[in-house]
N, C-alpha and C positions, 0 to 999 in steps of 0.2 A: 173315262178318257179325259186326260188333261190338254190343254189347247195352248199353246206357248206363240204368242205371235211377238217378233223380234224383228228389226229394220236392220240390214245389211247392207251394204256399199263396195260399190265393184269397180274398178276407173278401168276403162279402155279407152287406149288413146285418140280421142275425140271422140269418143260416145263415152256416156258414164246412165246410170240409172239402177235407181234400188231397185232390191225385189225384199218383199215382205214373205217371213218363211214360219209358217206353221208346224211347232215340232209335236205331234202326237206322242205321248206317252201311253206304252200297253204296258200287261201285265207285265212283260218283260224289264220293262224301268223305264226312268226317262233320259232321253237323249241332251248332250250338253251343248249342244253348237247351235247360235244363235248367229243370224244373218241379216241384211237388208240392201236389198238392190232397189233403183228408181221405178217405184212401183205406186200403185194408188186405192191398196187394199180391197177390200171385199172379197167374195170365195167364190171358186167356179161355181157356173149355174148344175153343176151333175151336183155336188155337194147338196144343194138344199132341194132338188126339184130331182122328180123322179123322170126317169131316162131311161131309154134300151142298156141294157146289160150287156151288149158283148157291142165293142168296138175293134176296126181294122187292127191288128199289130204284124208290124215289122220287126223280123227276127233278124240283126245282124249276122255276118260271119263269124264264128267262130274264133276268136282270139285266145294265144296263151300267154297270162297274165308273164310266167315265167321265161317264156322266152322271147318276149317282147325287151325284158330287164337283159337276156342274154347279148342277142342283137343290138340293143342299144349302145352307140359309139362313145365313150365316155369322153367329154373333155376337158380340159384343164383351166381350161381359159374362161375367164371370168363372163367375158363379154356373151356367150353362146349361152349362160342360163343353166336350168335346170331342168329336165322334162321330168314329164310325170304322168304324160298319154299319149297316146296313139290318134293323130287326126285322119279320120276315114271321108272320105268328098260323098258327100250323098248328095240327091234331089230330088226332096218331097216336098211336097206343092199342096195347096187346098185341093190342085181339082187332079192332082193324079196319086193322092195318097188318103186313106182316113178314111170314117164315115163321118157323112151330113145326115140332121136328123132334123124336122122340120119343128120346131117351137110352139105352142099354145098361142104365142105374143105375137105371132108372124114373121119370127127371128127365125136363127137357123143354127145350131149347135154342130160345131165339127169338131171331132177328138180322132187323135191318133199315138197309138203306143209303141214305144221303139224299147225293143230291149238288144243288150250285147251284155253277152254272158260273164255274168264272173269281172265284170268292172266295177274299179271302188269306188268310180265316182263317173258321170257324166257332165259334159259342159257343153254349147252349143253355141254355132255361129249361123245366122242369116246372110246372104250373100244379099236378098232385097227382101225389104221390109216395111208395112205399109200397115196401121189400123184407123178405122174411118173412124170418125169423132163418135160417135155412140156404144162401140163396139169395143171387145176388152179382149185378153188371151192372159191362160193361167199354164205354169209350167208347171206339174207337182210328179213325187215319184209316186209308182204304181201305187204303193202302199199306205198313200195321201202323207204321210207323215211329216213332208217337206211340199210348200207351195210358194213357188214364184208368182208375182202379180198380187192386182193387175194389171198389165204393159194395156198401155191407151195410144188413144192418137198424139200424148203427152209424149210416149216415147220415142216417133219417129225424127227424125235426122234430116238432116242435106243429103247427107249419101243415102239414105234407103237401106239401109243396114243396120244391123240388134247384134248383140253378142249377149250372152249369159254366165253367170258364177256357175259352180259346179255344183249337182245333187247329187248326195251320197246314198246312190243307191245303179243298180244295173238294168233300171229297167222305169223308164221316165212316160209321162202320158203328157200332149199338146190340146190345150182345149181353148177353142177359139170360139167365143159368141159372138156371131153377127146379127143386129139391130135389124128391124125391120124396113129402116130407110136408110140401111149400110149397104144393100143387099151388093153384088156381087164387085164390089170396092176393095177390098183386102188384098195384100198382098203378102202372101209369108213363103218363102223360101230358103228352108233349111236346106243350108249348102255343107257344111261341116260338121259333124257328129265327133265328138272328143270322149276314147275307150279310155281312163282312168286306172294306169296297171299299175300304179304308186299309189300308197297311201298318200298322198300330199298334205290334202286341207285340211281332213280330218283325224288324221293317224290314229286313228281307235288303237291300233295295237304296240304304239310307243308309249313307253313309259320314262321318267326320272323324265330332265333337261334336255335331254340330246334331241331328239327330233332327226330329222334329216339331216342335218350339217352335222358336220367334225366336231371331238369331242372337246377339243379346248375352246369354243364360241360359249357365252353368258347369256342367259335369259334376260333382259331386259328390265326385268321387274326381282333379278337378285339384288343384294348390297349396294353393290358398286353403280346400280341405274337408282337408286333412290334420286338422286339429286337432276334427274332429268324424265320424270315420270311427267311434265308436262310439253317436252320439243318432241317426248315418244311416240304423243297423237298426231306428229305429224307427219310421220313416216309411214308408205306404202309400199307394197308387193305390186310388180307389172304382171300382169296374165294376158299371153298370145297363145288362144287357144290351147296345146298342150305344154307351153312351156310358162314358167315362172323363170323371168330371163333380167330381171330388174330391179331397184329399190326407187324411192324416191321418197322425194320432203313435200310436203306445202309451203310456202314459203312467201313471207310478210312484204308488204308495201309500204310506202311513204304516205299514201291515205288513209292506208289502216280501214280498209271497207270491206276486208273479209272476201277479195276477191280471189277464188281459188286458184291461183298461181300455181304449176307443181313440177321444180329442178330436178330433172335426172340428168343421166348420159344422153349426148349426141347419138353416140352407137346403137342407145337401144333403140331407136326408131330402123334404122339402115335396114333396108331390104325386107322391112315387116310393112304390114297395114294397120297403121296405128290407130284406124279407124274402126278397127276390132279389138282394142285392147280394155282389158277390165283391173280395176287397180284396187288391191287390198287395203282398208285400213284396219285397226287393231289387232291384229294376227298375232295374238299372245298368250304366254301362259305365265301363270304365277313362277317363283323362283324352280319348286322341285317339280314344275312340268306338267300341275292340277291348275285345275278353274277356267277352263277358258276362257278367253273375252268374247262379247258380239262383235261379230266381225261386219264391216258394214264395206260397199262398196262406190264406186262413181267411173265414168267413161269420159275420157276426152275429149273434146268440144273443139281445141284446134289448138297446134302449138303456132305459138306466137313468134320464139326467136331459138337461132339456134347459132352455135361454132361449129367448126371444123377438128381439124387435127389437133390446131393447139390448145385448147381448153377444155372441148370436148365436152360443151352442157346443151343442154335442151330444154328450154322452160315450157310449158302447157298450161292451157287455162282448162280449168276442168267442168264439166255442165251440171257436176253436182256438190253439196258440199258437206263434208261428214255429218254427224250427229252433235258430235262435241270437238269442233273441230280445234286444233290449235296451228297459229302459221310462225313458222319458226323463224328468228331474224339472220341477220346479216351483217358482215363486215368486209370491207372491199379494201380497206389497207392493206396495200402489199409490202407486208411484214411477215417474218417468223416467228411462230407462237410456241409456249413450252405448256402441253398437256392440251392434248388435242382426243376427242372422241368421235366414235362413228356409229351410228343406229342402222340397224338392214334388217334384211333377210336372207339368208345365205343357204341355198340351194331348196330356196322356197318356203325354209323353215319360220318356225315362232320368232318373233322381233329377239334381235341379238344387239349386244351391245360389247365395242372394241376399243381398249385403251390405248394411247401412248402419250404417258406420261414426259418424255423426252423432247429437248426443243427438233423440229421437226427443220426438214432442208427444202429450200428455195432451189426448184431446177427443172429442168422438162421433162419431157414423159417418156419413165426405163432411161434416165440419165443420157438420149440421145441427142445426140450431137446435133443431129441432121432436124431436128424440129426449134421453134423457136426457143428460146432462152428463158429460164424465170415464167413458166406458164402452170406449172405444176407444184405439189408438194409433195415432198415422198414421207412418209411416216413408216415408222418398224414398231409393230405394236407389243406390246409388254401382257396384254390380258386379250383374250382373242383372238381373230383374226377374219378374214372376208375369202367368200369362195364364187362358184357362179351363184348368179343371183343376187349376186351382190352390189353390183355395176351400178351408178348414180345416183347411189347412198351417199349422202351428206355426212360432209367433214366439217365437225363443230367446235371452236373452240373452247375456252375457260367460261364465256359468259353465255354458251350458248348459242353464238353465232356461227351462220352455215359463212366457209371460207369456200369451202369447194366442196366438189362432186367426184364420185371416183370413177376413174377411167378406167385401170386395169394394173395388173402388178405381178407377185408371185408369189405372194402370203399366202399359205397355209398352217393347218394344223400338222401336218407333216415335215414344214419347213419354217420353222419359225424367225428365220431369219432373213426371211422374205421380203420384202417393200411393197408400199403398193402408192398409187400414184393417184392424187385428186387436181383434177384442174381448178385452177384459181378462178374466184371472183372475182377479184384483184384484175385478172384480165378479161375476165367474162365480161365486165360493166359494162368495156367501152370495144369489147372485142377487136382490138386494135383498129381503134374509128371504123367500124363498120353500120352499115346502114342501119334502121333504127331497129329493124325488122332481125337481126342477127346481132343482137345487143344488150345489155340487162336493164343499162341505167333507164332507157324511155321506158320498161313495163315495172320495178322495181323502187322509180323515184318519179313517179308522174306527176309530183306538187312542183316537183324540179327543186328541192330541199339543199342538195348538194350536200346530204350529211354524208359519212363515211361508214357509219353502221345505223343498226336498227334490230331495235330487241324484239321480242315475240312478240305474238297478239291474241291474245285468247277472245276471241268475238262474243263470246258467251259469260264474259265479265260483268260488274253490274254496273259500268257505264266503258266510254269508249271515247277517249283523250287523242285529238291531235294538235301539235303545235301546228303553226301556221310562220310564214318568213314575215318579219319584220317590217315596218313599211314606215315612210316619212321620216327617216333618220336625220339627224342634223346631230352639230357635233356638241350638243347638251339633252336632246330628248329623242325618242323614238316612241312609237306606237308597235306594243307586241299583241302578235294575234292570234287566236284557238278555235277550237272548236269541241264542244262539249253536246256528246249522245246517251242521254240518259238508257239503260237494257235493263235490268232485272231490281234495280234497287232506288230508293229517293236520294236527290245529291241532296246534300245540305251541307257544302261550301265547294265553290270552283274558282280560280282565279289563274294566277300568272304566279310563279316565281323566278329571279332575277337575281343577279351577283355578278362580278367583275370574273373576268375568268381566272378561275386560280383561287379562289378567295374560300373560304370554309363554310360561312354562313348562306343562307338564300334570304331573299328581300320578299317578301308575299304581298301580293296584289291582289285583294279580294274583290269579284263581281257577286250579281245576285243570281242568287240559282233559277231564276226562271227564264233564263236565255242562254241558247245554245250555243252565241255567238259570243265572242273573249276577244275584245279592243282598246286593253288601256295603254294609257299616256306614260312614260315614266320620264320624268325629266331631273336636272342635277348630273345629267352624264359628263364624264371626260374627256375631255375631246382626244381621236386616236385612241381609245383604249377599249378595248376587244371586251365583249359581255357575254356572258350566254343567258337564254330561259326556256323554260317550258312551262304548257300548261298543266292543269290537274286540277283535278275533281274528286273530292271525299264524300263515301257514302256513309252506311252504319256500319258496312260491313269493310272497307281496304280505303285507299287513297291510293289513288290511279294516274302516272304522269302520259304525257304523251314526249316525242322525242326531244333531245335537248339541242336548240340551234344555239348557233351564234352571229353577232353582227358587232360591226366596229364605228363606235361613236364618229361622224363625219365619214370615214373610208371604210366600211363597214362590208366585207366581201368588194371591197369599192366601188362602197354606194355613196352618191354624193349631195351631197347636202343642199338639197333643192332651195333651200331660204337663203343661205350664206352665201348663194352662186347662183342665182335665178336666171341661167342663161337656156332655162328649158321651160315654155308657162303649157300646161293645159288649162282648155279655158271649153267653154262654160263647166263648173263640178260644182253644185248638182247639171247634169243632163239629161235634154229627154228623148234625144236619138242622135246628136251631131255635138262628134269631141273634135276638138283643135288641138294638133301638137305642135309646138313654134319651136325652133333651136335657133337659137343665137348665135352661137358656136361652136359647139360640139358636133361632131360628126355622128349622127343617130344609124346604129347599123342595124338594130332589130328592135321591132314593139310586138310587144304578145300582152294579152290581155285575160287575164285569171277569173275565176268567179272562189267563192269564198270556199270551195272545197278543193282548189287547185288545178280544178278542170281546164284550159286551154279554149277560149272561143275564136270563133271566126273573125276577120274584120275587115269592113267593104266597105271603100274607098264610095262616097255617094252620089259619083258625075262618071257613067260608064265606065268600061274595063270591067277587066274580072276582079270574082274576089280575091284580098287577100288573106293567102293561106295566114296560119298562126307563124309568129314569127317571121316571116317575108321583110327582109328589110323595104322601108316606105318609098314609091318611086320617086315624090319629089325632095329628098333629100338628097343634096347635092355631096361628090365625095370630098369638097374640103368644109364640109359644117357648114350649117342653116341651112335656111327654109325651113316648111312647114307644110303640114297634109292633115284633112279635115277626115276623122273617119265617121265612118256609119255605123252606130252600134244599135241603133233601133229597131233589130232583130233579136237581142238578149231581154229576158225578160227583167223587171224592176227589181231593183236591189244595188248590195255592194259589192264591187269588185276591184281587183287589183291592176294597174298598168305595170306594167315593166318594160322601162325601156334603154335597150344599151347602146351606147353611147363612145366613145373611140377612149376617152377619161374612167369610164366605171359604167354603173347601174343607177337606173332612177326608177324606184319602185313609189308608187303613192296610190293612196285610196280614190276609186271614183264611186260617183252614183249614179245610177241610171235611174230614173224618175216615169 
């Protein structure tokens, strides 16, 4: 007997959690499907330790696989998904289902098995869910060949609630070990039992490319996906209990800190409980349809910001983060781009990939009048096409960058002449000035970079480059800034490179590799004349930039040249808890104060009142310029940081110290 242990990832929207799945190989062969949900390994205590032989089982109702397929409403529309099971409401409980069996250790062993006949797969939902710190639960099928866990008191949530990936089998066992000083603590409440009448996850009995979707969709890992084999890891499958109703991306930041961000559709949350949703990544096969991938999963943690009608996105932070995760970038120019690509899953199937090499139309969504103007893109795809399941699959352009999300359309494989419609980033950023909380730019650009795009991030690189904004401009030098994370390899050279914009060559600024901190001077500049740079770091193995800013020698994003115009002094710098900000002139409308990773701090005024929030413009600055206000930062710990402060003329950005 071979023993195949494999890490799997499952995203439901706001739970996410591996399970580690043991695939037993018998005489019969061995199985190909590799998984991992948020799990923390080890093997049920019946596996290693001898036990009563016959536990409770729950025999479902009878279901038929085929006319569950007959009954089934079929529909067209993108946004309703794809089913694939039958969700049946059950309520078994520790203390009204199972047997308890009393332990050696003083612990207590409770197992229960549920079979429904003739199902190709099982999947499960908790309505409440609870494991005490010493105590574990293993999901596996009867046949042990498939094990989930183990789920810990690592796995519980806010809401009290667990969702699970599906086991390919009809007939599943719950073994729950309770600790001897867990004792009657647990709470497990299987509320929903999902009957599996579709081959979905596993399709043992497809063959070639096809899968579940239509026959004109492309495997992801034919030809024509070579050149996007690394934005493909970061696309997922949604799972609401029996439906596969979703796509989505991961999707990169301005910190570049690998924080799982993940764009879909608005829609697909509407009327579900996204706090039972589980999210596929790697769900693929080679070009003619062999080799699967590990398929690994993660659950939702909480969305952060969402649209409405006109753009129709939904961003999510997710509570777990792939294996090998990749976050795909972005571009928020609202432009028309010519060759545009789309990664999904279309009606649940293996990762597809959808061309349109054509320049692409700026318009709203299904060419409607009645919605806002310029929010949407419509593309008519050339190779491909998207069906349900498809819904908040990212729209990438030539380099890569996610432009939008798709909303809904009328492409198919039967209609090739279809459209289908992605809401823009472009309007997502600032969702027509909406609060922060229903918006891209505050979760998307938290350094507050102001760049326009932003290329992928693979966190699993051998180091991890960010530029940093500019600081103490004047119209002959500035100070450019980085930040340099060493991961899998030695740097041996990091610095700054620099050039007028427009220019061909770069100007290289070498630091020494044993700081992760990139602060140098560059002077000789022209005055008004626009520059850009970035950092980067070479190891043995790549050279690695971070992104490319720009700033304008004296008016630089209109920044002003604090030496040439000193009608603004901070004073004392070094400080060792009390800054002074003085105007002369200029009318100061907002101070926000940065730490060297872009983070946002607090700042408290040090003679009663409240504090002031980040950015709060200062109360004793008057509205026609001057005065001054002493603030408190002797709650930030020692080091350097940034001020920033705007001003009715521009931006005065400079370095402080806290001491």
């Amino acid at each position: 007997m071979v023993s195949l242990q494999i890490e799997y990832k499952f995203t439901k929207k706001m739970k996410k959690y591996y399970k580690t799945v043991f695939c037993t190989a018998f005489l019969l062969g061995i199985c190909d499907y590799s998984w991992s949900q948020k799990a923390y390994g080890g093997m049920p205590y019946s596996f290693e330790k001898q036990t009563v032989a016959s536990i409770a089982t729950i025999a479902m109702p009878a279901l038929d696989n085929r006319m569950l397929l007959e009954e089934e409403i079929m529909s067209e529309r993108k946004e309703d998904g794809y089913q694939f099971g039958k969700e049946i409401a059950v309520d078994f409980r520790l203390d009204n289902s199972g047997t308890w069996e009393n332990l050696p250790d003083g612990g207590r062993l409770w197992r229960l098995e549920i079979q429904s006949k003739g199902a190709l797969s099982l999947n499960l939902q908790f309505g409440r869910f609870y494991i005490p710190p010493a105590s574990n639960l293993f999901i596996y099928t009867a046949d042990r060949s498939f094990v989930l866990g183990s789920f810990t008191a690592k796995n519980n949530n806010k809401w009290g609630n667990f969702a699970t990936t599906l086991l390919p089998s009809d007939a599943i066992v719950l073994e729950f070990y309770e600790a001897p000083q867990d004792k009657n603590q647990a709470i497990l409440n299987l509320s929903t039992l999902v009957h599996g009448y579709k081959d979905f996850l596993f399709q043992k009995g497809q063959k070639g490319q096809k899968g579940n979707s239509g026959s004109c969709n492309v495997n992801v890992n034919c030809d024509i996906g070579l050149p996007y084999q690394d934005v493909k890891q970061a696309v997922g499958t949604i799972i609401d209990g029996g439906t596969a109703f979703c796509s989505g991306t991961l999707i990169n930041n301005t910190a570049q800190d690998g924080k799982p961000y993940f764009l879909t559709a608005h829609h697909c949350t509407r009327g579900r409980d996204y706090t039972q949703f589980v999210i596929h990544f790697y769900h693929e096969k080679d070009c003619n349809g062999a080799n699967t991938t590990t398929i690994s999963s993660a659950r939702v943690a909480t969305v952060v910001a969402r649209g409405s009608e006109e753009s129709d996105f939904s961003l999510w932070l997710l509570d777990t983060v792939p294996p090998t995760p990749y976050y795909a970038g972005w571009n928020r120019k609202d432009v028309v781009y010519q060759g545009v690509v789309c990664i999904h899953h279309p009606h649940g199937d293996y990762k597809k990939i959808s061309i349109d090499r054509k320049t692409i139309v700026s318009t709203s969504f299904e060419d409607n009048g009645n919605y806002a103007k310029n929010t949407h893109y419509r593309v008519l795809w050339d190779t491909g096409t998207t069906e349900n399941g498809s819904s908040g699959s990212a729209l990438l352009n030539a380099n890569k960058q996610i432009i939008g999300q798709l909303e809904g359309g009328n492409a198919s494989c039967s209609y090739r002449q279809g459209n289908d419609y992605f809401g823009k980033i472009a309007y997502s950023w600032t969702n027509n000035d909406n609060e922060d909380s229903n918006r891209l730019d505050y979760w998307l650009d938290p350094l507050r970079l102001g760049v326009e795009f932003l290329d992928g991030f693979e966190p699993n690189a051998s180091a991890i480059v960010s530029t940093r904004l500019a600081s103490d401009i004047t119209d002959s030098s500035a100070i450019l800034n980085g930040i340099i994370t060493m991961k899998n390899d030695v740097i041996i050279e990091q610095g700054i490179e620099w050039r007028e914009k427009g220019a061909t060559n770069w100007i290289t600024e070498m630091t020494a590799p044993d700081t992760n901190i990139i602060s140098l001077e560059i002077t000789g500049l022209t005055k008004n004349t626009i520059y850009e740079f970035r950092a980067y770091a070479k190891t043995s193995a790549e050279t690695i930039y971070g992104v490319t800013l720009t700033f304008t020698a004296l008016y630089g994003y209109n920044v002003i040249n604090y030496q040439s115009k000193p009608n603004v002094l901070i004073f004392p710098n070094p400080t060792n808890g009390m800054l002074q900000v003085t105007s002369y002139e200029l009318q100061v409308e907002k101070i926000e104060i940065f730490d060297i990773y872009g983070r946002k701090a607090p700042l408290n005024p040090p003679k009663g009142g409240k504090q002031l929030p980040c950015g709060q413009k200062p109360p004793s600055f008057g509205g026609d310029g001057g005065g001054s206000i002493v603030i408190d930062i002797s709650h930030l710990s020692n080091g350097m940081y940034f001020i920033k402060i705007q001003t009715n003329e521009g931006v005065i950005i400079r370095k402080i110290v806290k001491e």
